[in-house]
N, C-alpha and C positions, 0 to 999 in steps of 0.2 A: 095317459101319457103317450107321447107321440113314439112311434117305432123305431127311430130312425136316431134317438135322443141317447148318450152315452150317461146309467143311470147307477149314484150312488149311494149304499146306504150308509148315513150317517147315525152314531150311538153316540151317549154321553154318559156315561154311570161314574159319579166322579170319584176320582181318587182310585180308579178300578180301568175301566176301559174309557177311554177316545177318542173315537174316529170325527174327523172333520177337515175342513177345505183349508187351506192356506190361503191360496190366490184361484180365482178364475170365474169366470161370467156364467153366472145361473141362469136359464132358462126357465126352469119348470125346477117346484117347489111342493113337498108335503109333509105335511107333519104328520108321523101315524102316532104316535103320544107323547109325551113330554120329555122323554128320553131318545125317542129317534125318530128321525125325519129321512126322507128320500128325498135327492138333487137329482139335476138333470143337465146334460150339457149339449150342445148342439154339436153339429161331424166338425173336425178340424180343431175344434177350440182347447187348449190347454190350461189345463186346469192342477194344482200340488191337494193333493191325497196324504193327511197322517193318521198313521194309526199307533198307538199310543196302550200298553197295558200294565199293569203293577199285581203283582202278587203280593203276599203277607213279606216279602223280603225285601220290594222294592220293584223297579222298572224292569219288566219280563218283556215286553217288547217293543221296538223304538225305531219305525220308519217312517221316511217319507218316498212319495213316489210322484213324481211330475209326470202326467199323461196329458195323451195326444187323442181327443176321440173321434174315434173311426166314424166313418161313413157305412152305409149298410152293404153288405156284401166286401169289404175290405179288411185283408188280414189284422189281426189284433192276437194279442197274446190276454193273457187270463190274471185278475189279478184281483184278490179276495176283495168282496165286496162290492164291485165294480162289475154289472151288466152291459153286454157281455163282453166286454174286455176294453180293451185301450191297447197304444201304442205307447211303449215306456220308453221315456227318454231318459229319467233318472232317474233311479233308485238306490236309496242309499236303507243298510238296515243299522243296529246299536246307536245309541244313542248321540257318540263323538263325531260319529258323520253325518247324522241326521241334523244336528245342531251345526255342521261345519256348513251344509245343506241350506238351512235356515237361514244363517249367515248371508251367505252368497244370494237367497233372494232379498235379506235386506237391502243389502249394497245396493242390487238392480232397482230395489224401489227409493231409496234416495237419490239413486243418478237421475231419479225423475223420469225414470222408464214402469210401464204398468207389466207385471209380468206377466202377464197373460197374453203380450204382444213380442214377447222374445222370443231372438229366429229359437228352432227349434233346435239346429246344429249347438247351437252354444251350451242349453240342458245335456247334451249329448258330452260334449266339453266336458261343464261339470261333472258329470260321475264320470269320466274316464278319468280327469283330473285326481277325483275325492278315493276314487280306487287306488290310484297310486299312493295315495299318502301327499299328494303335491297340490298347493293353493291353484284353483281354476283364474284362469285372466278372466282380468272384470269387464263386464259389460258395458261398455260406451254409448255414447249419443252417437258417435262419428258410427260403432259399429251397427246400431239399431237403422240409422240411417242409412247403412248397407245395405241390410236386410229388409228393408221396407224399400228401397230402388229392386233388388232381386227379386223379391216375389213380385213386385207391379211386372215388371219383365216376365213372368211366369206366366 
């Protein structure tokens, strides 16, 4: 696996732990057994991260995390399971926000936008939004269109 590659390990033991991708473009792919595989993601590309656990009582823990993966030599913060780190744009933990989370990248995938191509300010949006307790403004074609004129300009 290539050095430079933002690398996650994914588990599935059901009805107990599951980590897995929501949205975002794989590179590089393995399976180490039938329960857990490692991804890969190339610098820049963003990619939703959930982890997912239940004990004998029910749902023990319940996040999602939208990351930004770094480049080599570029600051990243730490975030379980994910070599060595990412840039987090949204994080949400319990399960009401995680799902309010989920939500919001529906929307963006019926407006006919891939999220994997939303500016990054806007996930930043959402968890500051989903912090407060207040609905994030939705993703547009007119705003994606912004965002794709700004970065060519970049």
């Amino acid at each position: 696996m290539s050095a430079d590659l933002t690398v996650v390990h994914l588990l599935w033991v059901e009805k107990r732990v599951e980590r897995w991708i929501r949205f975002g473009r794989v590179v590089h792919e393995e399976m180490l057994d039938r329960r857990r595989r490692v991804v890969g993601f190339a610098p820049n590309s963003i990619f939703a991260f959930v982890r997912w656990a239940a004990n004998d009582y029910g749902t023990a823990v319940s996040r999602l995390d939208v990351l930004r993966a770094v480049s080599p030599g570029e600051a990243y913060c730490t975030v379980p399971c994910v070599a060595p780190g990412a840039d987090i744009l949204l994080r949400t933990f319990g399960w009401t926000h995680t799902e309010r989370a989920l939500k919001a990248i529906d929307a963006i995938e019926r407006g006919g936008v891939d999220p994997c191509d939303v500016a990054p300010d806007h996930w930043r949006h959402v968890h500051d939004r989903l912090a407060a307790r207040e609905a994030p403004r939705p993703y547009t074609r007119e705003r994606h269109r912004a965002w794709l004129l700004r970065r060519r300009l970049q």
